[in-house]
N, C-alpha and C positions, 0 to 999 in steps of 0.2 A: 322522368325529369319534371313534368308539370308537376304533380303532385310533389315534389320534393322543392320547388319554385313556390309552392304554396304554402309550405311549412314555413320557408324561411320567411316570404313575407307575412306570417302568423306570429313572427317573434317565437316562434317555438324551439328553432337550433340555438339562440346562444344559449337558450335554459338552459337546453340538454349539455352544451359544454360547461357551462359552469356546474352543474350536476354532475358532471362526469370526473370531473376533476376535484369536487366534492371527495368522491367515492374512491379514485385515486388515491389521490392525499392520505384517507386514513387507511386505505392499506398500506402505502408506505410508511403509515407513524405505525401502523402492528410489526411491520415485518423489518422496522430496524430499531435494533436494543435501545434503551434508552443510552443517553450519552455519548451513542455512536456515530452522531453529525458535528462538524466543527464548530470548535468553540462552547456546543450547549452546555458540557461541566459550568462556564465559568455563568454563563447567562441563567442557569436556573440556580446557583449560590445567589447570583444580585434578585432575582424573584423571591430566594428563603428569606433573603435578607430582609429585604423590604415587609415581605408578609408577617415576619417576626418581630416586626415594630421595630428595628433597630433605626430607622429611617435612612439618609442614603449614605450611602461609602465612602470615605475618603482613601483616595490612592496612597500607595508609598513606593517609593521605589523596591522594597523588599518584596518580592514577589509572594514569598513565604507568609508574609504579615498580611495579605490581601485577602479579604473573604471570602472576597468575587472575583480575584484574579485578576486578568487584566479588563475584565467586561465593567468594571466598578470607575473607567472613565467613560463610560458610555450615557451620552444623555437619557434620562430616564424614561420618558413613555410607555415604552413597551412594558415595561418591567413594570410600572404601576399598574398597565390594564392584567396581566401577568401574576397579577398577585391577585387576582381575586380569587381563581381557582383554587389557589394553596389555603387561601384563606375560609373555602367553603370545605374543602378535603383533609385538612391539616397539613401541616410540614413535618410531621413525625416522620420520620426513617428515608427522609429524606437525602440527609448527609450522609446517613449508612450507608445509601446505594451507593454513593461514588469513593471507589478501591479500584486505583487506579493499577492497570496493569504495565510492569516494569519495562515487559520487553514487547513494547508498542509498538507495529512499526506505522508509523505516522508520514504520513506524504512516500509510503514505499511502494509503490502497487508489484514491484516484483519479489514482495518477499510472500514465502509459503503460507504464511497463518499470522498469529496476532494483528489480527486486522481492527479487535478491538481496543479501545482504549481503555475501559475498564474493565471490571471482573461482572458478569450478572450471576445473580442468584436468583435463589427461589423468591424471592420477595418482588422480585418484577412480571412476575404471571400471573395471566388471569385467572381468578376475578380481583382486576386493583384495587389496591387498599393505599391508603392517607397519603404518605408524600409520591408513589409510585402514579396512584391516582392523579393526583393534582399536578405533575410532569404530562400524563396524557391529554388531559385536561387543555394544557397549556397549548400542548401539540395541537388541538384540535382549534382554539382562537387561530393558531398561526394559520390553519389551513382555511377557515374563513375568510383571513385578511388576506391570501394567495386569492382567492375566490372572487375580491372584489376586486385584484388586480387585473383577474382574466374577463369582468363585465367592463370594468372601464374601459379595459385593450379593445373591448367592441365596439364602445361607443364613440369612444375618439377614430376609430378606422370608419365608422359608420356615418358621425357628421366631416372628418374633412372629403370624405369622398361620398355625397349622398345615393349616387346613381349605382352605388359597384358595393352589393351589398353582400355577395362573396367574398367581397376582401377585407370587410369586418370578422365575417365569420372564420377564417383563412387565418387571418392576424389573432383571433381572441383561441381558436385551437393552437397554433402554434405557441402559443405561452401557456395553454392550457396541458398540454401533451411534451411538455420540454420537462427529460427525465430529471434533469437536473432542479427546474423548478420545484418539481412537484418534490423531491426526495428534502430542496431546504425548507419549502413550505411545510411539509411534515416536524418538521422540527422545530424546537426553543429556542427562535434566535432571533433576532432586533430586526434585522434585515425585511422580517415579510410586514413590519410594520411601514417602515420607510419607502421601500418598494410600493404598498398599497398610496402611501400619502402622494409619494411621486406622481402618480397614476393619475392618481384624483386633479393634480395641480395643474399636468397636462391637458388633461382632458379642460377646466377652466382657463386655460392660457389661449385652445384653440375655440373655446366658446368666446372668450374676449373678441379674439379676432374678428370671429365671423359674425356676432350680434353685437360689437360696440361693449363700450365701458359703462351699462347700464343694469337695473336692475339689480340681484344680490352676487352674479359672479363676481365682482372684484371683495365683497367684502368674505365670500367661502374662499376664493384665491386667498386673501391674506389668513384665514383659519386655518386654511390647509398647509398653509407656508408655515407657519409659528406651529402647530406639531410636528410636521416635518421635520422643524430645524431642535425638535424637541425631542425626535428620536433616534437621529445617526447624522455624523457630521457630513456627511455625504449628499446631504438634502440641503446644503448651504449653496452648492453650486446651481439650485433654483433661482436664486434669487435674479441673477444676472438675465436670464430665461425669464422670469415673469416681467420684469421690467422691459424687456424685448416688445413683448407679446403684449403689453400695455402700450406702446412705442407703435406699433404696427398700428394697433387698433384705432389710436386718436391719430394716426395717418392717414389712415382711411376714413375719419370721421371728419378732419381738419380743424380737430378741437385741442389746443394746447391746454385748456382749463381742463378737457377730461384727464389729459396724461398727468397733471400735477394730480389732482384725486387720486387717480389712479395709484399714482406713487407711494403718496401719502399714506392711505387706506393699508398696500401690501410693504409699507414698510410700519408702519403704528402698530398694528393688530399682532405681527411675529415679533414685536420685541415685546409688546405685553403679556405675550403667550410664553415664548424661550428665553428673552432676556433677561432671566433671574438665574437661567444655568449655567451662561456665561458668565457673568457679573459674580457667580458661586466660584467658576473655575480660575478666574481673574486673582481673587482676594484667599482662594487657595493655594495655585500651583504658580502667580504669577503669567498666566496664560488665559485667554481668556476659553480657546479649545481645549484647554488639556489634555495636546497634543504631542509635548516634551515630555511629560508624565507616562502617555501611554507608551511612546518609546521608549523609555528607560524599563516599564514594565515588559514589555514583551519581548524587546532585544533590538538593536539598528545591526544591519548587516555592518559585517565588519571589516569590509573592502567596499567603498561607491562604486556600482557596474557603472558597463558602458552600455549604450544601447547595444551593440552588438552582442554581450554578454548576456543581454535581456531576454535574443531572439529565442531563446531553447524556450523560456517562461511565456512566450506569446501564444507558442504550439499548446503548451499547458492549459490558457487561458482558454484556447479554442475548444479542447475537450471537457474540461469540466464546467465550460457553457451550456454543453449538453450532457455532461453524465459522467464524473470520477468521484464515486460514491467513499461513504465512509469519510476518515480524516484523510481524503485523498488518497487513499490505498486499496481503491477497488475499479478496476477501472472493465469494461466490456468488451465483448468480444471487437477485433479489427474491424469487421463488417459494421458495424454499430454507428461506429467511427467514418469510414468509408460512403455510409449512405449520407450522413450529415456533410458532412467536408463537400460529397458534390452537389448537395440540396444550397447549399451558400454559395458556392461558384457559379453554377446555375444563374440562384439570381441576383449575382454580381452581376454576370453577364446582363440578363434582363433589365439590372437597373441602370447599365450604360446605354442597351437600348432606347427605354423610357425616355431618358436624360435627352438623345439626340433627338427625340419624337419632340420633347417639348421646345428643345429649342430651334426645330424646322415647323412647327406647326402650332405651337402655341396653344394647347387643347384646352389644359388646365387654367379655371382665372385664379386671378391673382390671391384671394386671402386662401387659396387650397396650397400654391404653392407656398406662401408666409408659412403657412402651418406647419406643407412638410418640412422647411426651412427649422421652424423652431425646432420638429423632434432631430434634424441632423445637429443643431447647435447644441441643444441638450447631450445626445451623444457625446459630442465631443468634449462636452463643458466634463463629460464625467470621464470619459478615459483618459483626459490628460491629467484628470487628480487621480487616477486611479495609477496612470504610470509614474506623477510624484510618489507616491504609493508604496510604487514596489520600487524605488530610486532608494527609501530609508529605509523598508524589511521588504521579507521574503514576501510578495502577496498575491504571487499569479493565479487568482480561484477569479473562475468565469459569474460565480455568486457577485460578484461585486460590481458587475457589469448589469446585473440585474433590473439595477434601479429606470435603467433604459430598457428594460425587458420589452414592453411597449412599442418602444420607437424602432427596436431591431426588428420585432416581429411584423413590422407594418412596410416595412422597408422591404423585408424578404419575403413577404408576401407580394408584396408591388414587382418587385421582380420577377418571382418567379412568374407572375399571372400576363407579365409584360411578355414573356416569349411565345405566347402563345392566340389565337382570334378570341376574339370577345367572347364565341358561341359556344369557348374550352372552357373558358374558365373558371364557369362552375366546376364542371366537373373536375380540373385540375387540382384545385382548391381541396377536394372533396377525398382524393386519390392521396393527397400530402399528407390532410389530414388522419386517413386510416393509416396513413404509413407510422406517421409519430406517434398515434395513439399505440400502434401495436410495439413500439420499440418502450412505450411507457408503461403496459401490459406486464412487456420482457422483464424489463430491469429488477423490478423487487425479486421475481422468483428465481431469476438466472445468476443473478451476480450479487443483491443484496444479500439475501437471508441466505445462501452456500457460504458466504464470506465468514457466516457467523457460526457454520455450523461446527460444532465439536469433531477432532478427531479421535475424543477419550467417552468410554462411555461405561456405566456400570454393568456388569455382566448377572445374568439371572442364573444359568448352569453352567457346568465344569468348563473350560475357554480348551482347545485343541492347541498344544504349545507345541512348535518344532523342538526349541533347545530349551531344555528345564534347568533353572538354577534357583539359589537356596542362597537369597543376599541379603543383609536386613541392613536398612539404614537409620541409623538414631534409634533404632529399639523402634520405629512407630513404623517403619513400612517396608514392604518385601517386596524383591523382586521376583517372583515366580517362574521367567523365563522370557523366549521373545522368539519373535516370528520375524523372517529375513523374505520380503518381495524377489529379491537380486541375488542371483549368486555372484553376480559382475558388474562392475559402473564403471565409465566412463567420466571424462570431466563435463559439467555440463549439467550429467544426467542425476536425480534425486532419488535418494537411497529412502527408501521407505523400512522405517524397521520398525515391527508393533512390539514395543513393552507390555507385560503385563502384569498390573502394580496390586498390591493390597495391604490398607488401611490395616494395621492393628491396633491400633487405638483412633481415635479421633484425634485429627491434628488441625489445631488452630489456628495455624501458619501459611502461610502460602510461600513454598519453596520455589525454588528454582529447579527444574529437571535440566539435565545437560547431555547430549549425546554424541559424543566426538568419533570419529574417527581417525587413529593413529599409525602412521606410518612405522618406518625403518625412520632413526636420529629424530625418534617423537616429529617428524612432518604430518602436519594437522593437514588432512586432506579435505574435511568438511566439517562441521561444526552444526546445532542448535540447541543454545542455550532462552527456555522459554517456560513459562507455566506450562502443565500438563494439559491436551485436549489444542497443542499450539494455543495456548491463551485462553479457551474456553473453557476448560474444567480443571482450576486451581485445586492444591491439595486438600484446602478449609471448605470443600463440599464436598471431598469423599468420605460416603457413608464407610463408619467402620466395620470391617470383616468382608465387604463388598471384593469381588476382583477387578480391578478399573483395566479393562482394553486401550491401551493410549498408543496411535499410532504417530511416527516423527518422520519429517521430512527434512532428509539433509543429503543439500546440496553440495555435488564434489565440485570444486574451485582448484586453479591454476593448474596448469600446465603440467603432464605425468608423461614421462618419457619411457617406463619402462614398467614391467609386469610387477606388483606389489601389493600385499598383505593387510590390510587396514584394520587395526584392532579396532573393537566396537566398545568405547569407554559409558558408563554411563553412570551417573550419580546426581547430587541432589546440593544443593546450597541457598544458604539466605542471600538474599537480593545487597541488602544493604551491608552487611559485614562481609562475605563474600565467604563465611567461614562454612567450609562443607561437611554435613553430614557424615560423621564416622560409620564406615560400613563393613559390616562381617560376616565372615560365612558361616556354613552349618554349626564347624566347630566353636563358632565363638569367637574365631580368630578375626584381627583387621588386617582387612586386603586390599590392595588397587583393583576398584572395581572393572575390569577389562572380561565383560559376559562374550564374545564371540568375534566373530572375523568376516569381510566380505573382501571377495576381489578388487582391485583396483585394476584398471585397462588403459593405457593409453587409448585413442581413439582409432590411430595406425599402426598396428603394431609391424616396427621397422626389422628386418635382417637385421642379426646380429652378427656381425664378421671377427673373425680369429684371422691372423698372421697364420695359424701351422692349425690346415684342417688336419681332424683327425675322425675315424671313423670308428668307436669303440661302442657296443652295445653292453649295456647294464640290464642283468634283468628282463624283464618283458615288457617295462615301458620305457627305458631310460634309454638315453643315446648321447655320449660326447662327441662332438662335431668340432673341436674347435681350440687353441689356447692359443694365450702370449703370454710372451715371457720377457718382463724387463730387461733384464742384462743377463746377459751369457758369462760372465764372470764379479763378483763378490770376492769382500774380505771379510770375516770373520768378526761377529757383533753386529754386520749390516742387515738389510732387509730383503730378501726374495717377495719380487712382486709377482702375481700370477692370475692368470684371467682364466676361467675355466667356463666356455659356452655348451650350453644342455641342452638336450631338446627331448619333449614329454613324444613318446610315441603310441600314448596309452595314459589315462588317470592312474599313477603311482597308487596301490591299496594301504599304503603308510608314509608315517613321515620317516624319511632316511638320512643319515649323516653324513656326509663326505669329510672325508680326511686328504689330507696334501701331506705328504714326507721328504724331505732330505735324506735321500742315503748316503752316507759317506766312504769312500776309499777304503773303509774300512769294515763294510758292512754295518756299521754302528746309524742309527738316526738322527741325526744332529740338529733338525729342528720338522716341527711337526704342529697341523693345525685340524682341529675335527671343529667343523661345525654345520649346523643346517645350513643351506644355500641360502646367499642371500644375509646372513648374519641373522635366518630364522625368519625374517620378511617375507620370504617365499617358499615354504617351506615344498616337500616333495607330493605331500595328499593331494592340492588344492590346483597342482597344475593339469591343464589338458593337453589334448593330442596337436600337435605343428606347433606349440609355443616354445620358442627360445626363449634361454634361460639364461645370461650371463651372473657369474658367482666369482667374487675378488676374494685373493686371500697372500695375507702379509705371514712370512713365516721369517722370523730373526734366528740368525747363525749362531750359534754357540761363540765365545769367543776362546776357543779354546778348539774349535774346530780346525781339524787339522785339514791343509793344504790338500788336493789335489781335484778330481774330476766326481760331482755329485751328480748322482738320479733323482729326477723329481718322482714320486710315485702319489697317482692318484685313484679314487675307489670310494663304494660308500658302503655302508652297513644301518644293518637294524640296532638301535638303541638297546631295544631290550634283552636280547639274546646274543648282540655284540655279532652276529655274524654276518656275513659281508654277501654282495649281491654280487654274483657270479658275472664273470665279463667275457664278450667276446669279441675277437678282432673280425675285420673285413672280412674276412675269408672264412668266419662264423667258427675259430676255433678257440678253445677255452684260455683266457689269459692266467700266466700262473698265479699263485696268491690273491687273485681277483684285484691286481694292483696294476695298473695301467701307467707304464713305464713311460715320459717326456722326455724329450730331447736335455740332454747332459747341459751342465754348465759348470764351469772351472771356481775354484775358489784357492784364492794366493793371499800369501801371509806376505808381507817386508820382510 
């Protein structure tokens, strides 16, 4: 502990955090694709843009017509310093990169795969070249500008509290080790600029305070402020905050001449510096934010929530504070979640303690508590635009909360360090810190880069296929076969089935793969329709002649009350005309592509009850147990309804047919039904031992059927040799005809 007492008073631990977080950061910009953080598409189009000399963007409502998307009303700073890398790297093949993927799932974290937004190819690995470069490039400024946010986090924790130099350190890890920071700092996004300027403003707002209105803090305060308000409109809400914190200062001075300077100085300096963007967006959108514009671009919710409607979006807000990676559709394991949730409650706790400490004992003097005052104002100054926010679109991302990155982190460090003696708290500090670095460790390898990894992959020798088939789609790719995980699923449960595809020629296109699952009356039990590789390995990068292993994950969905058949459809279509690939078999011929079959299971499978048990043995796996019978009397033209319940005693070695017959008075057959069980849903191969079987079958009366007392007769046989499977009653003796005789039913003419 002394020597570790020593380091810190050497100024040596915050290096190593901001070093540390250095070295973070760009593991994080390696290990997620490019474009795979929110919004970066639209943010590196406004970097092409600008590096391409077009100079800046004007909005339009047509989203289509926007170069940059909706990031083209965003004040420009970033995007100038932003452009210098493109400008050293070029912007060649820039645009190429972004191929946007169709079936995205964007803010889904429970869907299987397409977690990306685009397509990556080969052109985004290293060693980078021109615009892929100059995207990394970019990544690495933003993680600089993260870098300076986690040295300011120290020094404002370090002068409002001189004596407690743990809880600098404590406060500059905690932003330094927040998965979530580090995963937007990695990225090309406006956010690590305004975040760093916030920082800086603060850290001058508690310098005001506690050295007075002298010297160059007020005139770096108003520089800082007029970038600030130069790089997200989110840094307007300083202003009220610096003015504060100028208000304090000549409070404590008793100089109303300094507060007018003061004034003056941080309102002159930001309208010299940003007042030209407003006064642009004024004489363009009629707005001086262009703040209507950006809503008409990006969409207004289309119902005003209430706040209780809000509350699911606060939970949201909570977690991707610390870590819902991707475009919000990755999100870490529970435990992840769970250690944070009680590291905040904790020092919630902690910070009501504090609270009652200072106001029975008064520890802290007055310009420490102004300060912590300013960062809880600042807080609040930004959550409540943050909650107009999500009042007009969708916007609960913890990123946005950011800008107070600082203020949260000094807070909850003050608490947690409140629960605990003076003589902990190093070391408690020290214990929090390992904890978050090691969840910041976690994240790129556990949850970012699996997110991204391929289910499809090119195979070098022969692939071992369970079921072989011979299906070409559009003349350019074949299906070879496929391999089935499950003989059985459940609702709930994800049918994993590996295709396995091959390029005959090179195809240009990026198809749509589809893999459904099909019932009895076409009931779609599961579904994904997705590029190949789930999103990761589109068809426009299969090498030709290659055999592409592509496995698919589909989930069975709603409610299955009974034992069922699921064809295994699979085929291929364009995104945008929806028009599907013609597909044919060996011979040439076009067929509905339906490759194979998996069980479907209820999750309980329930007794099936009959009115009239019966005890017939079929064979050496089959058993009827069971029928009903509609009505006991018909007229001639009507319907015989009939329930016939099975039960597998043994896996059936074929599929069998069952037949139902009307005999009539006259020995003659007057209506008669052969079909697989089930209308062929459940056929006889596929069932196992104790499973009931119930089988409907509608047989219509001749209408010329004449009057009197019919036999139902029931039995099954082999298709191909037509002959029938021997039956035995109770008492294990051979039934004649192999035709299992039901209770009579009358049929009367008028």
């Amino acid at each position: 502990m002394p020597k570790l007492a020593a380091l810190i008073n050497k100024n040596l631990m915050p290096f190593a955090i901001v070093l540390a977080f250095l070295v973070l950061g760009i593991v994080y910009s390696l290990v997620t694709p490019i474009f795979e953080a929110p919004d970066e598409p639209g943010h590196v189009l406004f970097v092409k843009y600008l590096a391409d000399g077009k100079g800046l963007p004007i909005q339009t409502s047509d989203l289509a017509a926007n170069p940059t998307r909706q990031e083209g009303s965003q004040p420009p700073l970033y995007y100038l310093l932003a452009a210098l890398p493109p400008g050293l790297a070029g912007t060649e093949g820039m645009a190429s990169l972004l191929t946007f993927n169709n079936h995205a799932a964007i803010g889904e974290p429970a869907s299987l795969g397409n977690k990306n937004v685009v397509v990556h190819g080969e052109a985004e690995r290293f060693p980078y070249r021109n615009g892929t470069l100059a995207i990394h490039l970019i990544r690495l400024l933003s993680i600089v500008l993260g870098a300076l946010t986690v040295g300011t986090t120290y020094f404002i924790a370090r002068d409002l509290f001189p004596g407690r130099r743990y809880l600098a350190l404590g406060s500059a890890a905690m932003v330094a080790f927040n998965p979530q920071f580090l995963f937007i700092s990695a990225s090309v996004n406006n956010d690590n600029l305004v975040i760093a300027l916030v920082t800086a403003v603060l850290y001058l707002c508690l310098r005001i305070i506690r050295q007075g209105l002298q010297g160059l803090e007020p005139w770096l305060l108003g520089l800082c402020l007029g970038l600030a308000a130069l790089s997200k409109l989110s840094a307007l809400g300083l202003f009220p905050v610096a003015v504060l914190a100028i208000g304090i200062s000549a409070r404590f001075e008793r100089s109303p001449r300094r507060f007018i300077q003061g004034i003056l100085i941080v309102s002159a300096l930001p309208l010299l510096i940003a007042g030209w963007w407003y006064w642009r967006n004024w004489t363009l959108y009629g707005d001086p934010l262009g703040w209507g514009m950006w809503l008409r671009t990006v969409g207004e919710r289309p119902v005003s929530p209430t706040l209780q409607s809000l509350f699911p979006e606060f939970r949201g807000l909570e977690l991707s504070f610390w870590g819902v990676f991707g475009w919000m559709n990755i999100l870490a394991e529970p435990f992840f979640y769970q250690v944070l949730w009680l590291l905040v409650r904790l020092a919630a706790v902690g910070l009501a303690i504090f609270t009652l400490r200072q106001l029975t004992r008064r520890e802290l003097e007055p310009k420490t508590l102004a300060g912590l005052g300013l960062l809880l104002a600042w807080l609040a100054i930004l959550f409540a635009s943050l909650l107009r926010f999500m009042w007009a679109a969708p916007a609960g991302q913890g990123r946005y909360l950011f800008p107070a990155i600082s203020s949260i982190a000094i807070l909850l460090t003050l608490g947690l360090t409140s629960l605990v003696p003076t003589k902990s708290r190093l070391a408690l500090v020290g214990a929090v810190s390992a904890l978050l670095l090691g969840l910041a460790l976690l994240a790129p390898f556990r949850y970012i880069a699996p997110a991204y990894a391929s289910t499809a992959v090119a195979l070098e020798g022969e692939p071992s296929i369970q079921h072989p088939t011979d299906l070409t789609y559009g003349g350019a790719i074949k299906l070879l076969g496929y391999n089935l995980e499950q003989k059985k699923v459940r609702p709930g449960d994800v049918a994993r089935i590996t295709l396995f595809w091959q390029a005959l020629v090179s195809v240009n296109q990026n198809y749509t793969a589809l893999v459904h699952l099909v019932g009895e009356n076409e009931r779609l039990y599961g579904q994904e329709d997705t590029y190949p590789g789930m999103g990761m390995y589109p068809t426009s990068l299969w090498p030709a002649g290659k055999v592409i292993s592509d496995t698919y994950q589909v989930r069975i969905t709603g409610a299955i009350d009974q034992l069922s058949l699921a064809r295994i459809k699979v085929g291929f279509y364009e995104f945008g005309s929806r028009q599907h690939l013609a597909v044919r078999n060996a011979a040439g011929t076009e067929v509905t592509p339906f490759v194979g079959s998996i069980k479907v299971s209820p999750i309980v499978l329930s007794p099936v009850a009959a009115q009239h048990p019966v005890n017939f043995r079929l064979g050496e796996a089959i058993k009827l147990t069971g029928y009903d019978l509609e009505a006991t009397e018909v007229r001639p033209g009507q319907e015989v309804h009939l329930k016939l319940v099975w039960q597998a005693l043994a896996r059936p070695e074929k599929d069998y047919t069952v037949f139902v017959q009307l005999l009539g008075p006259d020995g003659q057959v007057w209506a008669q039904q052969d079909k697989q069980p089930r209308d062929g849903a459940y056929p006889t191969s596929v069932w196992e031992a104790e499973e009931a079987i119930p089988d409907e079958f509608k047989l219509r009366l001749a209408l010329n059927a004449p009057a009197g007392t019919y036999q139902p007769l029931v039995g099954m046989y082999s298709l191909g040799d037509m002959s029938r499977l021997p039956v035995l009653d109770g008492a294990g003796k051979p039934v004649p005809h192999s035709a299992i005789a039901l209770a009579s039913l009358r049929v009367a003419r008028d």
